[in-house]
N, C-alpha and C positions, 0 to 999 in steps of 0.2 A: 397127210390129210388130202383127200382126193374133193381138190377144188371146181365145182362145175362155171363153167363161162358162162352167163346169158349174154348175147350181143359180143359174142369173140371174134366177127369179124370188123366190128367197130373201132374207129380212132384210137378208142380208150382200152378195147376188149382186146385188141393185138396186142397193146405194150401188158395188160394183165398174163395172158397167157404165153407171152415169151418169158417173163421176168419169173412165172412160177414157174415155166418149163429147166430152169437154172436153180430153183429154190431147193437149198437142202433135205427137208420134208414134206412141203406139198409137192404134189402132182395135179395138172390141168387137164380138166374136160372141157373142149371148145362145143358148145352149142350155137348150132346155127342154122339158116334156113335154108340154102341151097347147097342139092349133092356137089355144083364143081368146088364149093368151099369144103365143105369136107374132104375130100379128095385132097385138095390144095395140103390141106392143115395132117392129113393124114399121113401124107409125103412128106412134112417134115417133123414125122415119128411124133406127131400131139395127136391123143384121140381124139375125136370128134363123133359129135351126136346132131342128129336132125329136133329141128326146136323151131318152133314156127309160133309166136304171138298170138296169130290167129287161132290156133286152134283151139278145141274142148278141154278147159282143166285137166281133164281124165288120160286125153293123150301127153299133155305136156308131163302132168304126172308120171309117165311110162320113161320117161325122159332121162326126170331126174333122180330115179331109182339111183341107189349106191351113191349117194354121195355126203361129207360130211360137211360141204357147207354150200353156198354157191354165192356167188356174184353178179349182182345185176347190171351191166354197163348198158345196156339196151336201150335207142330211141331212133325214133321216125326219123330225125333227119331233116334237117332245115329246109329243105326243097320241098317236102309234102304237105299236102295241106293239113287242115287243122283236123277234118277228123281222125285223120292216121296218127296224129299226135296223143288226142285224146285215146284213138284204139292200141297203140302202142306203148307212148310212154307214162298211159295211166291204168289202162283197162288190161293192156298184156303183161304189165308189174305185178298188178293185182291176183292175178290170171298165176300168175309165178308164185306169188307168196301162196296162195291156196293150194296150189299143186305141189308145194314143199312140204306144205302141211302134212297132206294124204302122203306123200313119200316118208315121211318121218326123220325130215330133213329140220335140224332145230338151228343151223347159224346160216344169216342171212345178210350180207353187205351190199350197200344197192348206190348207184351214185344221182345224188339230186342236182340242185343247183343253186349258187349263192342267193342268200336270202329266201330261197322259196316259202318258208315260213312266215315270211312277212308280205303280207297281199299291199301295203303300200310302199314296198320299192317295186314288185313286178313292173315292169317296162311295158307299155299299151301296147306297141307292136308284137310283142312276143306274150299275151296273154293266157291262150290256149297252153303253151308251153309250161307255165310259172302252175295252171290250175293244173296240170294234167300231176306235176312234178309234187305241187301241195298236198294235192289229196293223197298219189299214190305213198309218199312220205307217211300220211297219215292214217292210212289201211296199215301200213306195217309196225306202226306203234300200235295201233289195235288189235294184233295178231298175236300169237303166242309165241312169235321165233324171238331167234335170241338176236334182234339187229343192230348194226351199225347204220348211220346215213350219212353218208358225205356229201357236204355241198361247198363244190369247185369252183369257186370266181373262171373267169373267160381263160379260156382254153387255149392253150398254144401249142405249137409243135416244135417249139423249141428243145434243145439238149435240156436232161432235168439235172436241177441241184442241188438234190437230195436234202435241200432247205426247205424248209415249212412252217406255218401257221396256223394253228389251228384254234377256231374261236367259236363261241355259241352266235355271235351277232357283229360278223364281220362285213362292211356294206360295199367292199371295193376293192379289186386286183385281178391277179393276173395266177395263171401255174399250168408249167407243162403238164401233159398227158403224160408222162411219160412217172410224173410224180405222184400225179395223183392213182394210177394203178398202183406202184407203191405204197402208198398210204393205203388202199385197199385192201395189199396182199396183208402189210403190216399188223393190220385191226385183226387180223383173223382169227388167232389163236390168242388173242389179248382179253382176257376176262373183265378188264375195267373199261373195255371197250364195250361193253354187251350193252345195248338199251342208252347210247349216246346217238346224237345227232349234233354238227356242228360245220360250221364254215370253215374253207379250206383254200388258202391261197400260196404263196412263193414266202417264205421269213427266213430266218436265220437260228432256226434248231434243223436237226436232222429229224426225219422223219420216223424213225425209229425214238427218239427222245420225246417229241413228240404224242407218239402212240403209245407210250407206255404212261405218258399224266394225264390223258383223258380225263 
């Protein structure tokens, strides 16, 4: 399966595309927005493709030709302001799942954030963030792919423990990155995975045991 990256040079999008670059049958396309990350990512033998949020459906479209599924790890990045939030990690998701569409791209994994379903845990400081995450969550249950949505309690860059959680309405923890790309790769090819969305934190199944009770 020739897995596309949205956001491959992200926190989340490295550890996806090294972990599939080791994967028995998938293969990683890293998309990304600037030629020295290509380059970067090219040199260590991952293809890579130019992919820019900003742009026209039509071009992203041209992007994600040939692939059987893609991944959304993509967001603005805590440091930018909120319209880059909203332009990123809700309008350039959106942007993604339409331009899948016209590629003829049917499986779709995208990473949300715990609770975003729920507009009364959002956190007032981070509001922009929780709406941009809600909606984009909820274009893609309106869309025709065939998606998964995970949503990660707070992130760490801790070593992962290939232990997991996984809940419809989990309100608190913690999980490497390094895990939850896993649980990414894992949903991929999992048909009871198709059309679930759930909270996703550190427990005591493997991630694999896990992905297979959805």
């Amino acid at each position: 399966m020739r897995v596309y990256v949205i956001g491959a040079n992200g926190k989340i999008g490295q550890h996806v595309v090294k972990q599939l670059q080791q994967h028995p049958t998938h293969q990683p396309v890293a998309l990304v927005r600037k030629d020295e990350q290509i380059k970067a990512l090219q040199a260590q033998d991952i293809e890579a493709r130019g992919f820019d949020l900003t742009d026209k459906v039509e071009t992203l479209k041209e992007s994600l030709e040939g692939a059987d599924a893609i991944i959304f790890t993509a967001g603005s990045g805590g440091s930018t302001e909120d319209d880059m939030t909203l332009r990123i990690d809700l309008d350039g998701a959106v942007k993604s799942m339409e331009a899948a569409e016209l590629a003829g791209v049917k499986r779709f994994v995208i990473v949300s954030a715990l609770q975003a379903h729920n507009r009364e845990f959002w956190h007032p400081d981070l509001t922009p963030y929780y709406v941009a995450k809600h909606y984009a969550d909820r274009e893609l249950m309106r869309s025709d792919l065939e998606y998964t949505i995970v949503r990660p309690g707070l992130l760490t860059d801790d070593k992962p423990t290939g232990q997991v959680r996984a809940e419809s309405n989990i309100t608190e923890g913690e999980i490497p990155r390094a895990d939850v790309a896993a649980m990414l790769i894992e949903v991929l090819d999992k048909p009871n995975a198709v059309g679930k969305a759930f909270d996703l934190i550190t427990g005591n199944q493997s991630v694999e045991s896990v992905a297979s009770q959805l």
